[in-house]
N, C-alpha and C positions, 0 to 999 in steps of 0.2 A: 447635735452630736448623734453618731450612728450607733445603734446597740445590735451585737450579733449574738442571733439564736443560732446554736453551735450544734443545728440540725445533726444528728448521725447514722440517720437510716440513707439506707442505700439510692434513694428515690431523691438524695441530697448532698450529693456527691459535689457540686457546686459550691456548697458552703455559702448562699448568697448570702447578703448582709441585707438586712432588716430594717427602716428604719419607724419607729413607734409598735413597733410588734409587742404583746402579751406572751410574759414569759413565763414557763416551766419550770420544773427541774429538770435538770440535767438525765439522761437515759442511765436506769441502775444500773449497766453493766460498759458502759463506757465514763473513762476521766475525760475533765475539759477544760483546759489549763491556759491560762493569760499569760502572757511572756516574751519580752523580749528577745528575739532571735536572730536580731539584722545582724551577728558576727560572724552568722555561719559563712564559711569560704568553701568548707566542701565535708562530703560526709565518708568516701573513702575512707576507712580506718586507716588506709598506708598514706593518706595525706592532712586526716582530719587533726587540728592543732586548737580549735578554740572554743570554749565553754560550751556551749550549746550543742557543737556535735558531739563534745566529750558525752553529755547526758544523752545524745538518743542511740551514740554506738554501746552504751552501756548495757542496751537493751533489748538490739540488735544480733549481738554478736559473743561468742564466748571465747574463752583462753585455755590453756591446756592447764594450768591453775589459774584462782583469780580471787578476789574477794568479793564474795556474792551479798547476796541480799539479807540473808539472815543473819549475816554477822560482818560487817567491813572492816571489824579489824583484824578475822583471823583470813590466813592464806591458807584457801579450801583446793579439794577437786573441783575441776571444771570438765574441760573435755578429756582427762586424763585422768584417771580412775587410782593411778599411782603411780609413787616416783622413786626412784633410787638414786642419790647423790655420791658420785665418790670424787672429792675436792681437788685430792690427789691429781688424778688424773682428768681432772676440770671437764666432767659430763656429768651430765645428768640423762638418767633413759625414764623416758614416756611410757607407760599402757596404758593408751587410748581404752575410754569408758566405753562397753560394750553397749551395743543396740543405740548410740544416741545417733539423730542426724538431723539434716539441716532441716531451716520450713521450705526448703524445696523438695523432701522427703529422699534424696539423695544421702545416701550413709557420709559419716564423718569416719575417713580413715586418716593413717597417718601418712600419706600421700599430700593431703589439703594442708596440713602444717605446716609440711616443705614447702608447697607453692604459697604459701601464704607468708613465709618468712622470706623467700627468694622475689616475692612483688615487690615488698618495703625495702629489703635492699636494693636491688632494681633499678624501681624506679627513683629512690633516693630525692621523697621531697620533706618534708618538714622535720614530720616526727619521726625518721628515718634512725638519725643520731643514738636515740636510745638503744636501737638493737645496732648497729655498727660497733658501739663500744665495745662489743662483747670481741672484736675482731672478724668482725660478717665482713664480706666482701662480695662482689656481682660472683669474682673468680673464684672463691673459696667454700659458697657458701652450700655445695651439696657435699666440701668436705665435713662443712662444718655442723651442719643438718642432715642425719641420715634415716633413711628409712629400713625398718625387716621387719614384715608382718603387721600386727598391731604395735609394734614399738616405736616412738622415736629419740633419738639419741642426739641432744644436743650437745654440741663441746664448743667452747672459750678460750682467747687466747686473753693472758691476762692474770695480775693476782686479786681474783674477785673471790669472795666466799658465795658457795653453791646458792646460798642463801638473799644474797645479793642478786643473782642472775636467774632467780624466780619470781624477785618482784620486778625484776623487766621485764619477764614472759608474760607477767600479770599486766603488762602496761598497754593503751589503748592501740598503739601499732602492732602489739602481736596478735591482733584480735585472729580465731580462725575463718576463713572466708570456703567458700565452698569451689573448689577449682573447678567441676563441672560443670555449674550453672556459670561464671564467670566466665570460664573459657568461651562459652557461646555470645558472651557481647567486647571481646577482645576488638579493639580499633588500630593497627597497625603496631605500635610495639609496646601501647599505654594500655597495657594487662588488664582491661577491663577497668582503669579510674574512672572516664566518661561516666560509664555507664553506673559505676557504683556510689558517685556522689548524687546521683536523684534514684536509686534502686538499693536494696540492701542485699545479701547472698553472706546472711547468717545461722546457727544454730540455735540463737538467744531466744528468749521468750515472747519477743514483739517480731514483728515484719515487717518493712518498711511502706507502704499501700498508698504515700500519695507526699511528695515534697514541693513545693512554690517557696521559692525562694524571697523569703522578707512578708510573705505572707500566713504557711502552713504547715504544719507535719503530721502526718496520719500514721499512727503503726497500729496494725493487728495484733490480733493474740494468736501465737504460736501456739495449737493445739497440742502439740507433740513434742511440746519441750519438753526434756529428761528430769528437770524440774518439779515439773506438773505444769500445767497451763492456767495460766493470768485469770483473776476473777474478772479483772475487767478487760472485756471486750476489744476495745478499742479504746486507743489515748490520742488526742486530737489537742494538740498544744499549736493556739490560735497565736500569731505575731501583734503584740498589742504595745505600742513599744513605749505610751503616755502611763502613766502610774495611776493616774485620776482615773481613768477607761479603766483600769485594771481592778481598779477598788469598784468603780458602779457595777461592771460585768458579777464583779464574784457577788456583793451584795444582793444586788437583783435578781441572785440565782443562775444564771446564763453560764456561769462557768463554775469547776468544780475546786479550780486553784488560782491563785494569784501569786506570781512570784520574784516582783519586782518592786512591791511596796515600799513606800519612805517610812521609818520612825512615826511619823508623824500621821500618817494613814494608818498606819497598824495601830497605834495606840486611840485612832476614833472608831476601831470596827465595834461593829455590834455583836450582841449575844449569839448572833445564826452564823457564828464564822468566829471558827479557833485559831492561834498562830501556834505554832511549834519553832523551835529555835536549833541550829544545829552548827556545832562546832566546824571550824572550817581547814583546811592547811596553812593559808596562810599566813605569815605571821608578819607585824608588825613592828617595827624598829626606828631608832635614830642613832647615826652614826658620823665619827670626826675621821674628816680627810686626816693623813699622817703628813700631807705635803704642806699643811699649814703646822708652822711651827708651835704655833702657844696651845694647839693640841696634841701634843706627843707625851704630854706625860699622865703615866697614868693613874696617879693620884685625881687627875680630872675623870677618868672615866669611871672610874670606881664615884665620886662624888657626884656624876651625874645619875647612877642608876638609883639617887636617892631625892633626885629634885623632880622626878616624875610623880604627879600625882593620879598616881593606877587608879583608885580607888573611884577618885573624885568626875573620873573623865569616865570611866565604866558604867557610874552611875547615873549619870545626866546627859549627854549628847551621844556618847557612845552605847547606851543602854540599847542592848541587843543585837548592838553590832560585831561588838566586842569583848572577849573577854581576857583578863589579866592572865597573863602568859610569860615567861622571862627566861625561852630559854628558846633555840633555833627548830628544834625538832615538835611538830605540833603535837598535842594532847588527844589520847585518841589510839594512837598506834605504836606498837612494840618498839623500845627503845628512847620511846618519852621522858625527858626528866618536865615534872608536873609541879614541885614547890616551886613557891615564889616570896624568896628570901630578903625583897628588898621592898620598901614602904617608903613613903613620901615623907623626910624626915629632915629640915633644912638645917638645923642646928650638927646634926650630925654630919651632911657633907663639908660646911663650915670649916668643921673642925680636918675632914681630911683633907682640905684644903689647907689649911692652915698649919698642919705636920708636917704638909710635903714641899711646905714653902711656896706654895702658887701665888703668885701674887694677882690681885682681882682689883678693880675690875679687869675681863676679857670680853672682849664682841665679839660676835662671830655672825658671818653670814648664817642662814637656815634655809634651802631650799627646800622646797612645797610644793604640791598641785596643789591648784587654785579651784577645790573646790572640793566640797561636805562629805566627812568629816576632815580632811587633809588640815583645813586652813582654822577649822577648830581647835585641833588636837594641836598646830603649831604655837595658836596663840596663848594654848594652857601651857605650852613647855617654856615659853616665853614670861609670862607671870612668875615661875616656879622658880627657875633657873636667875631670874634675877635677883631672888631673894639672898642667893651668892653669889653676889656680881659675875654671873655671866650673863652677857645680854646677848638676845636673839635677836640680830636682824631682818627679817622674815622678808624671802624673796620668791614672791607667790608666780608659778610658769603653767602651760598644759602639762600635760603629762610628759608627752613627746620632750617638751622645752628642759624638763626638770633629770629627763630620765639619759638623754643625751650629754647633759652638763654631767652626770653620775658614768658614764662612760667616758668620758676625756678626764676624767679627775681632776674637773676643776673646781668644784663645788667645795666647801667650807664644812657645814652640816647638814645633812641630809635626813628627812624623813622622807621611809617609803618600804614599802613592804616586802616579801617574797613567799613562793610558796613551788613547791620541788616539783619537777618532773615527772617524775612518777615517786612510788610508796616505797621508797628506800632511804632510813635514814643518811647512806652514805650522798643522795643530792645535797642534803642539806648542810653535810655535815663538810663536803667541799665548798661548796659556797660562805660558809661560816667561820669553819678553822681551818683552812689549808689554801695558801700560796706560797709556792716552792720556786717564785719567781716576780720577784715586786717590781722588776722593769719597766720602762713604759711601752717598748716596745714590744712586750708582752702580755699585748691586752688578753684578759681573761675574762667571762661574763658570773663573778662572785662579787661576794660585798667585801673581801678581804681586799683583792686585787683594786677593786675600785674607790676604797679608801684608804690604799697604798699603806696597809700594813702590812709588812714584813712578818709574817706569820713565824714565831720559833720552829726551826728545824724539830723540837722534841715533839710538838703537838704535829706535826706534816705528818713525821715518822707515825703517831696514832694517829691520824685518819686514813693511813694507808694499811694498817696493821688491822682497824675496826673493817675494811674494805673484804680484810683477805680472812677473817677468823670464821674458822670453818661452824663452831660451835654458835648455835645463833642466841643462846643466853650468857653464855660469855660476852657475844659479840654486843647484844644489848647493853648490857653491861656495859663495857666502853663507850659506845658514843653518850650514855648517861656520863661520864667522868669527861667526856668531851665539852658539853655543854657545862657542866659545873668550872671546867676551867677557860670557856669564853665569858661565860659570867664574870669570872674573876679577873682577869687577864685582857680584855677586849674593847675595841675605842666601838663598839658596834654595842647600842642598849637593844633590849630584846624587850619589848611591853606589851604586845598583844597578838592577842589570835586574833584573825577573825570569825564571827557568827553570822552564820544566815536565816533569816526570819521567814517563813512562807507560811503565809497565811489562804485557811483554805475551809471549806463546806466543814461544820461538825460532825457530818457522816461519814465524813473521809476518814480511813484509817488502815495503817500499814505505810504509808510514806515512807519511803527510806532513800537519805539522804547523808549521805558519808561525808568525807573531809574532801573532801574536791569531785569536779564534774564527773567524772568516768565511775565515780559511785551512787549515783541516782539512778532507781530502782523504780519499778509500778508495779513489779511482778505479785507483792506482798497488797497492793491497795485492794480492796474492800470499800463498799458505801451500806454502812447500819440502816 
C-alpha cells in the first residue's frame, strides 16, 4: 500500500506519492483532507450539480446574500451589504457591499451579478432550473436583472414570497463570478465554462490553484476576502476513495481530515483523532404506492408511523448516521417542525388497525438499495411491521434499479430518502405535500406524485399560500402546520435525518459543516 506525504511547500507542486516515507505533521497553516471526489463532473458554478463541487464552490465563491460560515442557518450579507424587498411589486434591490472584490483584485460591482445570472440562464445546464423558476429567460433576463450604480434590482415572475427568492440567490448557481477575469478565457459562446471547471474567478475566501480530476484539489487563501483571510493557508483535499487508506493516512498523521469513514472505522479511532457529527438535509422515509389497493387507507399509514422502531435503529447500526426526525423539512433551519410524536408502539397500531377494520395479514413488496444501511433499516421495518401482520417482502435493487421503479410507480413500498435543492422550505414542502395533478401522464419528480397520492386540494392551496407569504414568520409558521398535517394525513413515513461523521486531527478546529454540500466551510479552521 502506498501512503502519501501531502507535501505543501511550493518546491512540491507534484504532490508525489511516497512509498515507506517517515511522516510528519501536517504544515500548521494548511488543512489536508482524505476524500472521495470521483463525482465531480465540473466545477463551473453555472453547471456544478454534485456534492464535492457543492463543497469547494462553497469556498470559492460568494452570493449577494448567502449563509456563511459563522452561522448556516441564518441568511446574512454577502456580496450585498443590503436589501429592500417590496413582494408587491416582486423585486428585491441589491447594494453591493462596498470595497469587496475578487482574488483577482478586480472590484465586485453590480455589473458581475448580471453577467453572472445571464451565464446560468444561457447556458442552461444542470442547476440552471433553480434560477429559471423565478421566470429568467436567455430573452428576458436583462429585464429581469437590472443594473444603476451599485444597485441591483432583481424581479420575479410568479407568486413567490421575497423570502423564497433569497434562498435561491443564496443557492450554488447564483454564485458571483468575476465577468472580467472570465471574459478573458471565453471559448466561442461557452461563457468561460471550459475554462471555469479547472480555474475558479471568485470573491470567496479560497482560490482555486491546482484541480486533477479523480486525483486533487488545491485552493489558496484569499488574502483579501471581506471576511478576513483564512488561518489556513492552503486546503489540499487528496482523492482517497478506499475508507481503510483514509483511516491509515489520518491516523499516521499525513492528513489533517478523513471524511469518508465507515461506523465501524470511526468507532476504532484512537485518542489523536476526534469525530464530530453534523446534522444533514436529507431526510429519510418509507412510503405506500396509492396504486396498490390494500394501501389506500389510512388507518394503515397512521399505524405504520408506529411500527418503526426510531429508537432501536438510531442506536445500533444507524448510530451516527442518523438521527430521529418525523417530519419533511430537516432540523437545523427556519421553518423546522423538530418534535417527534411517534414511538415504536405495536399494540397501539393493532388497535388502529383494528378500528378501521383493516384486515391483516397484508404483504407488500418493499423496495431497497442493496446496500448499508438501506438493507438494514429494511430488514428492522420488516421484523416490526410484522408484529401487525404486515409483512415486508424485501426486494433488494442498485440504486439506479430501485430509484427508476420509484419513477414509473410501480413499486409497492419504498424506502429512500430525499433532501431539497436548495435551503427553502418550499423544495420540500412540494415534494412532500403538493400534487395538483396524480396523472400518470403527469410525471412529476416528488414523493407525492410518485406514490400517486392525490394530494387534498386544501393542503396544495397551502403550499402555494406558504410559497407566496410575504411575512417570513408567518410563513414559517405554515410550512410547520404543513408538516404536522403530512404527519397525520400521509402514506409517506418520515423517520430520519441524516448525520455526517468526520473524523479528523484533535487540533483541528473551527470545521463547519452545515446541512448539505454548499455549506462546508475552512474559512473558520484553526490547528491548536
Amino acid at each position: 500500500m502506498k501512503l502519501f506525504r501531502m507535501a505543501l511547500m511550493a518546491s512540491a507542486l507534484a504532490l508525489p506519492l511516497a512509498s515507506g516515507a517517515v511522516y510528519a505533521a501536517t504544515p500548521a497553516d494548511a488543512l489536508v483532507i482524505a476524500q472521495n471526489i470521483d463525482d465531480i463532473v465540473a466545477l463551473d458554478p453555472a453547471q456544478a450539480y454534485e456534492f464535492s463541487a457543492g463543497e469547494i464552490n462553497a469556498n470559492l465563491y460568494d452570493h449577494l446574500v448567502q449563509y456563511a460560515a459563522e452561522d448556516t442557518t441564518v441568511l446574512a450579507a454577502g456580496l450585498a451589504s443590503e436589501w429592500t424587498a417590496d413582494d408587491a411589486a416582486k423585486t428585491i434591490t441589491f447594494t453591493m457591499r462596498e470595497g469587496a472584490t475578487f482574488a483577482s483584485g478586480n472590484p465586485v460591482r453590480a455589473e458581475d451579478v448580471l453577467f453572472s445570472f445571464k451565464r446560468v440562464v444561457t447556458l442552461n445546464l444542470t442547476p440552471a432550473f433553480i434560477l429559471t423558476q423565478l421566470g429568467w429567460t436567455p430573452e428576458n433576463i436583462d429585464e429581469m436583472v437590472t443594473v444603476e450604480g451599485n444597485t441591483v434590482t432583481v424581479k420575479w415572475d410568479g407568486d413567490f414570497a421575497s423570502a423564497f427568492v433569497l434562498n435561491v440567490l443564496a443557492s450554488r448557481p447564483a454564485s458571483i463570478v468575476d465577468e472580467v477575469l472570465v471574459s478573458e478565457h471565453i471559448e466561442g459562446d461557452d461563457w468561460g465554462n471550459a475554462w471555469l471547471n479547472t480555474n475558479s474567478a471568485g470573491s470567496g475566501p479560497y482560490v482555486l490553484t491546482d484541480y486533477r480530476p479523480a486525483e486533487m484539489v488545491r485552493m489558496t487563501a484569499n488574502e483579501s476576502y471581506f471576511g478576513g483571510a483564512p488561518a489556513m493557508k492552503q486546503v489540499l483535499i487528496r482523492h482517497v476513495a478506499e475508507a481503510a487508506t483514509q483511516q491509515l493516512l489520518l491516523t499516521s498523521g499525513d492528513v489533517d481530515m478523513a471524511k469518508n469513514l465507515t461506523p465501524d472505522q470511526i468507532a476504532s479511532l484512537g485518542e489523536s483523532v476526534k469525530v464530530e457529527a453534523f446534522p444533514q438535509a436529507a431526510v429519510h422515509f418509507l412510503s405506500f404506492n396509492q396504486k396498490t389497493e390494500s394501501l389506500t387507507n389510512p388507518a394503515l399509514w397512521e399505524a405504520a408511523r408506529y411500527l418503526v422502531d426510531y429508537d432501536r435503529m438510531t442506536e445500533t447500526f444507524l448510530k451516527g448516521q442518523m438521527e430521529k426526525h418525523q417530519a419533511f423539512w430537516p432540523e437545523g433551519f427556519p421553518g423546522s417542525y423538530d418534535e417527534t410524536p411517534f414511538t415504536y408502539d405495536v399494540e397501539k397500531a393493532k388497535q388502529i388497525l383494528a378500528d378501521a377494520g383493516v384486515e391483516t395479514p397484508i404483504t407488500v413488496t418493499l423496495d431497497v438499495i442493496n446496500a448499508a444501511p438501506f438493507t438494514d433499516m429494511a430488514q428492522s421495518l420488516q421484523a416490526g411491521f410484522a408484529e401487525a401482520g404486515i409483512n415486508f417482502e424485501i426486494l433488494p435493487g442498485t440504486g439506479a434499479q430501485v430509484i427508476t421503479k420509484y419513477r414509473d410507480r410501480t413499486h409497492q413500498a419504498m424506502l429512500l430518502y430525499w433532501g431539497p435543492d436548495f435551503m427553502d422550505p418550499h423544495s420540500n414542502a412540494k415534494a412532500f405535500a403538493y400534487n395538483s395533478d396524480n396523472s400518470d401522464g403527469n410525471y412529476t419528480a416528488t414523493t407525492t406524485w410518485r406514490n400517486a397520492w392525490a394530494v387534498p386540494e386544501e393542503m396544495n392551496e397551502e403550499v402555494r399560500a406558504a410559497l407566496a407569504e410575504a411575512d417570513q414568520a408567518k410563513r414559517n409558521e405554515m410550512y410547520v402546520e404543513l408538516q404536522k398535517k403530512v404527519q397525520a394525513e400521509s402514506p409517506i413515513v418520515i423517520m430520519f435525518q441524516a448525520a455526517l461523521q468526520i473524523a479528523m486531527a484533535s487540533n483541528v478546529e473551527g470545521y463547519v459543516n452545515g446541512s448539505n454540500s454548499d455549506f462546508v466551510y475552512y474559512r473558520l479552521v484553526t490547528k491548536n
